[in-house]
C-alpha positions as CSV (number, residue, x, y, z in Angstrom):
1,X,0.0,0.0,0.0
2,X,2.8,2.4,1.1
3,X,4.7,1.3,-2.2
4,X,1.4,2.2,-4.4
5,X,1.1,5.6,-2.4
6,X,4.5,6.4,-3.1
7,X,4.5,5.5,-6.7
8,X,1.2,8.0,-7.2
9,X,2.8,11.0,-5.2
10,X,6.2,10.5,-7.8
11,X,3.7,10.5,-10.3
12,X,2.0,13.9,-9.5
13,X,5.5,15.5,-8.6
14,X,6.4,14.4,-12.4
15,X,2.9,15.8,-13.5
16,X,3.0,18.8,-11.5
17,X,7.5,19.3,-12.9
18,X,6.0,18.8,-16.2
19,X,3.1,21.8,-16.2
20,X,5.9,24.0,-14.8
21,X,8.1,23.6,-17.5
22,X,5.2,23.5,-19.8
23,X,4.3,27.2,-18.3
24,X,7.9,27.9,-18.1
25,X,8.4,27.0,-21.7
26,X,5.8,28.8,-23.2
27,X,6.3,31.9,-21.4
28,X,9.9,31.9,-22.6
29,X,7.7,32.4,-26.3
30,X,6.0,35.1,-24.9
31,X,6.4,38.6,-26.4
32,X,9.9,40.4,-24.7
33,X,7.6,43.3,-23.7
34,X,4.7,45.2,-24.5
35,X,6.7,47.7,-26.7
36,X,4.9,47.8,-29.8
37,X,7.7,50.0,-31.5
38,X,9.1,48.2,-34.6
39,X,12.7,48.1,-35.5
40,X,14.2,47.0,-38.8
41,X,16.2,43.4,-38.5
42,X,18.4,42.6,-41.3
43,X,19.4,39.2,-42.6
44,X,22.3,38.7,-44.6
45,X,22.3,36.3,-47.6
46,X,23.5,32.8,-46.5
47,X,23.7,33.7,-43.0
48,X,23.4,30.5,-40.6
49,X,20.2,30.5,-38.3
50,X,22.4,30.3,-35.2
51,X,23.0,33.6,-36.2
52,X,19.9,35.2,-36.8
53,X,18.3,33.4,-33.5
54,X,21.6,35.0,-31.8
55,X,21.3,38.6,-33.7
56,X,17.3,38.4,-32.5
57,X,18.2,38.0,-28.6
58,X,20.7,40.5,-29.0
59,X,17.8,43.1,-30.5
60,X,16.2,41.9,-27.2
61,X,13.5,40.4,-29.8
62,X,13.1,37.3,-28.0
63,X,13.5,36.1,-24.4
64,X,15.3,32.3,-25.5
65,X,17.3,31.5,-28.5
66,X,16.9,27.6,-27.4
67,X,13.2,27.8,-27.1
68,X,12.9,30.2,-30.7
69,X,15.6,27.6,-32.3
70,X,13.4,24.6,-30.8
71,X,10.2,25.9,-32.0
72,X,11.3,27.0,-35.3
73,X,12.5,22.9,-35.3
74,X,9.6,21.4,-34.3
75,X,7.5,24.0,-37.0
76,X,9.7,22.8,-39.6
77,X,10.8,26.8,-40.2
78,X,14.2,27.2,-39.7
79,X,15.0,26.7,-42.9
80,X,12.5,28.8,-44.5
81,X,14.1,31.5,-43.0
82,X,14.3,34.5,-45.6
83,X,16.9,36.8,-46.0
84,X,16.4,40.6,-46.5
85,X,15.2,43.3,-44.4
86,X,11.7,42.8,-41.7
87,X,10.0,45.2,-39.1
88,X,9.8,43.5,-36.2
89,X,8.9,44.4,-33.0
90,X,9.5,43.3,-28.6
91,X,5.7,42.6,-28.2
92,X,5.6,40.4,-31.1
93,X,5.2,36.4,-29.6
94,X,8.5,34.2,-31.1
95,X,5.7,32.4,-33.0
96,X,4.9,36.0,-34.9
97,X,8.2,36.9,-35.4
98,X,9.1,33.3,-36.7
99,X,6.1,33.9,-39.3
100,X,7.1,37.0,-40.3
101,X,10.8,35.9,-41.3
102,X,9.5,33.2,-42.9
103,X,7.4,34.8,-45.5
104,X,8.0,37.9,-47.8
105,X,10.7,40.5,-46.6
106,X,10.7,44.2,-47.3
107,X,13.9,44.2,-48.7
108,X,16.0,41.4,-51.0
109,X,19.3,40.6,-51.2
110,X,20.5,40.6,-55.0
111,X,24.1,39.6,-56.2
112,X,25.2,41.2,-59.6
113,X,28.7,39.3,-60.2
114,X,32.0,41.3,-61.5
115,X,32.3,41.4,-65.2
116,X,28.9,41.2,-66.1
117,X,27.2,43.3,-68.9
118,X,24.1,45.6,-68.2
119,X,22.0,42.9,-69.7
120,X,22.7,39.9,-67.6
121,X,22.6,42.1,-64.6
122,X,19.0,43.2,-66.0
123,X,18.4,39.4,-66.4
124,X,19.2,39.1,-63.0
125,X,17.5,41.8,-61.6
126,X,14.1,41.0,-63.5
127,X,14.2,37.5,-62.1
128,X,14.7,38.5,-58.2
129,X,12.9,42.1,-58.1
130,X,10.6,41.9,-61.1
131,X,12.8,44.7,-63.1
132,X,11.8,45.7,-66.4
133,X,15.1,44.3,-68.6
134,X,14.4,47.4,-70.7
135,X,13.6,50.0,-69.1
136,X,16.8,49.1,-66.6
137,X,19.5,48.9,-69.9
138,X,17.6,52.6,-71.0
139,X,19.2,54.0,-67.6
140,X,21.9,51.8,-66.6
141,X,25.5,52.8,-67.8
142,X,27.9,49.8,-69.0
143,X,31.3,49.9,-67.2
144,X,29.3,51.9,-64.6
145,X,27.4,49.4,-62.6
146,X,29.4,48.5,-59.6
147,X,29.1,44.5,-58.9
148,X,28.3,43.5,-55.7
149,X,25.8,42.2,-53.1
150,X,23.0,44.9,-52.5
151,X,19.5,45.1,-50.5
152,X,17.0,46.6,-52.3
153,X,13.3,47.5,-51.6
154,X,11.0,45.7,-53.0
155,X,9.1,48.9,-54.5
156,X,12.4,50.0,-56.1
157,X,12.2,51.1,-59.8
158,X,14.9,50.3,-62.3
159,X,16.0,54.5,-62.3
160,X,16.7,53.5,-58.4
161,X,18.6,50.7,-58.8
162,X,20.9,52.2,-61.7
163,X,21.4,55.3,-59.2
164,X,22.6,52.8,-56.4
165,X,24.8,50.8,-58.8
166,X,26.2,53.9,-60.1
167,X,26.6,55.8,-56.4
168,X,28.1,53.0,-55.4
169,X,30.4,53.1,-58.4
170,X,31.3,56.9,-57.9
171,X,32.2,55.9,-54.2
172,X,34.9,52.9,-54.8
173,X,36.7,54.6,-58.4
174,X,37.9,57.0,-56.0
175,X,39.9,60.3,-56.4
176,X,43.0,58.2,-55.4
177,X,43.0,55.8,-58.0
178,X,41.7,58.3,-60.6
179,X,44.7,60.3,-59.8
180,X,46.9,57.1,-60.6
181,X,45.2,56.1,-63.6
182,X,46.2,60.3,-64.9
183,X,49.4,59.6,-63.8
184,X,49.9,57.0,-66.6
185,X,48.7,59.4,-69.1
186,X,45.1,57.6,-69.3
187,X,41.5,59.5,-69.0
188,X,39.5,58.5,-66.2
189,X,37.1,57.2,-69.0
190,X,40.0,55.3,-70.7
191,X,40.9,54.1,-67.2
192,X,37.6,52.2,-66.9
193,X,37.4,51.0,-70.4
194,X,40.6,49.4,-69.6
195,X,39.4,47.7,-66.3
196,X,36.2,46.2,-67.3
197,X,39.1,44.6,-70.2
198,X,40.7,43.6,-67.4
199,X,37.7,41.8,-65.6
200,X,37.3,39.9,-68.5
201,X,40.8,39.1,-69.0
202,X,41.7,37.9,-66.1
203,X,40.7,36.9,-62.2
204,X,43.2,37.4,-59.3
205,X,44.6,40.8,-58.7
206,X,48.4,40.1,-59.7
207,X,47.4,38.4,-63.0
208,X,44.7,41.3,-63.8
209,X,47.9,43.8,-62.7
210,X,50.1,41.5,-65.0
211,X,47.6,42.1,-67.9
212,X,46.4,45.5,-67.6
213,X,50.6,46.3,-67.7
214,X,50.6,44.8,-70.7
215,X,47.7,46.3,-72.2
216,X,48.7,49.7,-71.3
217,X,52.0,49.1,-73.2
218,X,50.7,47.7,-75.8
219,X,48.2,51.0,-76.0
220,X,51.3,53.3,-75.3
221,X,53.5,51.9,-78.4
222,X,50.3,51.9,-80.6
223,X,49.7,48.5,-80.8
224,X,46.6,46.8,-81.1
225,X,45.2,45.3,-77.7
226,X,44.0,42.0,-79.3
227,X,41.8,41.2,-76.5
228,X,39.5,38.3,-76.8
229,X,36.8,39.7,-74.9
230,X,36.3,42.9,-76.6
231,X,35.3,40.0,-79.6
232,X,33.5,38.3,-77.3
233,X,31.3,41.7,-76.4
234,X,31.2,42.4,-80.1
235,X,29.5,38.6,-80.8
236,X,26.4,39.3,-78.2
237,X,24.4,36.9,-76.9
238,X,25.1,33.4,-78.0
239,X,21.7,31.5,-78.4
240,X,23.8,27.8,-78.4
241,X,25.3,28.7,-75.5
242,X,22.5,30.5,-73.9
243,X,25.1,33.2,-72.7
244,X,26.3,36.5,-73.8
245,X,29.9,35.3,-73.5
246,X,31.2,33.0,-76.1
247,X,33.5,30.2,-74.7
248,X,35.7,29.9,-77.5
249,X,36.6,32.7,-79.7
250,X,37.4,31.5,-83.5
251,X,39.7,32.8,-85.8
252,X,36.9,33.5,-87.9
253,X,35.5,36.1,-85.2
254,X,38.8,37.9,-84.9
255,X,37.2,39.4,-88.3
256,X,34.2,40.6,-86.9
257,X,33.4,44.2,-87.8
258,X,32.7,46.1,-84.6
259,X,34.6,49.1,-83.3
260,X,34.9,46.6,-80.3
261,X,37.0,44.2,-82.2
262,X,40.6,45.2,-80.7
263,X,42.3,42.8,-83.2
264,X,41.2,45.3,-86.1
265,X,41.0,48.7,-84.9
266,X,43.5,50.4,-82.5
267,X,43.4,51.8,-78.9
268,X,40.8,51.3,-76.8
269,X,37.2,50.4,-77.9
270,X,34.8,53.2,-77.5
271,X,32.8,52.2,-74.2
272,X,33.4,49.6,-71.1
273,X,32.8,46.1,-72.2
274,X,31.5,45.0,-68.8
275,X,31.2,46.1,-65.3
276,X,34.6,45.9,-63.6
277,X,35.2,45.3,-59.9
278,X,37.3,47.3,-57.7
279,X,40.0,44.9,-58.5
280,X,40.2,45.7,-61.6
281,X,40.1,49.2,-61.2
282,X,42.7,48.7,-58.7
283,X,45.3,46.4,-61.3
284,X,44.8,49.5,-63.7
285,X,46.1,51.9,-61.5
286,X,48.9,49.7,-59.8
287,X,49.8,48.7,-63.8
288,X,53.0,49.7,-65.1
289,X,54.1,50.1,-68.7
290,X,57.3,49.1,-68.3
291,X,56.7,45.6,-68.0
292,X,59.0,43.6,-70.0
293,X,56.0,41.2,-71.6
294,X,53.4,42.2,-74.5
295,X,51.9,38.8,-74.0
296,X,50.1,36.5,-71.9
297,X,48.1,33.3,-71.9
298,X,45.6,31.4,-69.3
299,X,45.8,27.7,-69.9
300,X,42.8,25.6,-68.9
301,X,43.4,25.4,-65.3
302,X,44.0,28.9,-64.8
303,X,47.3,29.4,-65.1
304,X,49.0,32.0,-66.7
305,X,52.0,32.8,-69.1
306,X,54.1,35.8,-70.0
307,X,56.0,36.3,-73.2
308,X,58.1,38.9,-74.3
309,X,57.7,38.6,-77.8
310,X,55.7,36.9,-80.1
311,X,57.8,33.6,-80.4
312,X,57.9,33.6,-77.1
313,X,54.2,33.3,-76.9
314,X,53.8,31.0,-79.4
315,X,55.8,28.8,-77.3
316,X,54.2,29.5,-74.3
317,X,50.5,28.4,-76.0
318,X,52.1,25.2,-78.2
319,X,53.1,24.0,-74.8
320,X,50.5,24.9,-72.5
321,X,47.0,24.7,-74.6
């Protein structure tokens, strides 16, 4: 009898630990206060949910990040998270606030990638925001479009987002490396023409450096650039590739009449052929003239070769293609 007693008081302590971390539980999903001002939270493209759950309880936003993180679990949320911008508020519940950052957010995060052309960054911005492809390429500026990750409202218009890309490029081609690109007896036009080359041409800064030397010597002793990619901008959109960058330029191309094609006419070609990174801006400014090659070659893992004359070259590709 005193073993059966015993057994049913255990029992209702159990029952009685259970409903007071039953009430303890859910009021750790209660609303942090009864402040009903919102503030703007901000999540980052890619960012891990341990992070946003420990970016909310540092915006006092909610009162447990295990309880939030177990909730979102057991709702099968947490990785319908969105990133972008939200208003959220202290007296929303961690079950509002979970809601609201899994549906629509105010903002989005969009990537436009280095050396990309106005139209695959209107491509791009037509498929996240819902730009108009045309009326973006009537306002947007090729060479002028600085690359990069941005957040943009929702109720943004293409004029907006061309004014952004283009503040932003003002901000980074900065009177410093404007005054370097004078200082080699360029423009600051010809200095961007020459960078979104340079994108094109090559990837990590001391090969884009390598390259834009040698295209500014080659410029300097008035010989023809010879740059694949100003070809490759000339050609346009590819349909059998479904890009507007052709993989393999022909020798047949090379013949292509465009005041582009820097195989046939001399100098630079009259406008950016993509929009360059500060990188590239930056290998302009660092290049040097001097440089004893007026050739180079990538090879199909990336590599690259220097040649100071054309037989040189020749070698370079016959042993390395």
């Amino acid at each position: 009898m005193k073993k059966i007693k015993r057994i049913i008081w255990f029992a209702l302590f159990l029952l009685v630990l259970f409903f007071i971390f039953k009430f303890w539980w859910s009021s750790q999903l209660t609303a942090v206060s009864s402040d009903k001002t919102t503030q703007i939270f901000v999540i980052d493209k890619g960012e891990a949910f341990s992070k946003i759950v420990a970016n909310l309880k540092k915006e006092k936003l909610i009162k447990s990040p295990q309880a939030f993180s177990a909730l979102a679990n057991q709702s099968n949320l947490s990785s319908k998270v969105q990133p972008g911008t939200f208003r959220l508020s202290p007296s929303m519940t961690s079950r509002e606030i979970l809601k609201t950052l899994s549906e629509n957010p105010l903002d989005d995060w969009v990537t436009l990638l280095e050396g990309w052309r106005i139209e695959e960054m209107a491509e791009k911005l037509n498929t996240e925001l819902g730009i108009d492809k045309a009326q973006f390429l009537k306002v947007a500026k090729e060479g002028y479009m600085f690359p990069d990750t941005y957040l943009f409202p929702r109720d943004y218009s293409a004029e907006q987002i061309a004014e952004k890309l283009r503040s932003t490029f003002d901000l980074k081609y900065s009177d410093a490396l404007k005054a370097k690109i004078k200082a080699l007896g360029l423009t600051e036009t010809q200095g961007v023409i020459l960078a979104s080359i340079v994108e094109r041409e090559a990837r990590s800064l001391e090969v884009r450096t390598n390259v834009a030397s040698i295209l500014l010597k080659r410029f300097k002793i008035n010989m023809a650039l010879n740059a694949d990619a100003t070809i490759q901008y000339a050609l346009g959109y590819q349909n059998s590739e479904k890009s507007w960058w052709k993989k393999r330029v022909l020798y047949e191309d090379l013949k292509i009449d465009s005041a582009y094609n820097t195989y046939t006419h001399s100098g630079f070609p009259p406008a950016p052929i993509s929009n360059p990174s500060l990188s590239s801006l930056t290998a302009v400014a660092n290049a040097d003239s001097s440089t004893p090659y007026l050739y180079y070659f990538h090879d199909s893992k990336g590599n690259t070769y220097y040649g100071r004359t054309l037989e040189e070259h020749n070698i370079n590709v016959a042993n390395h293609r």
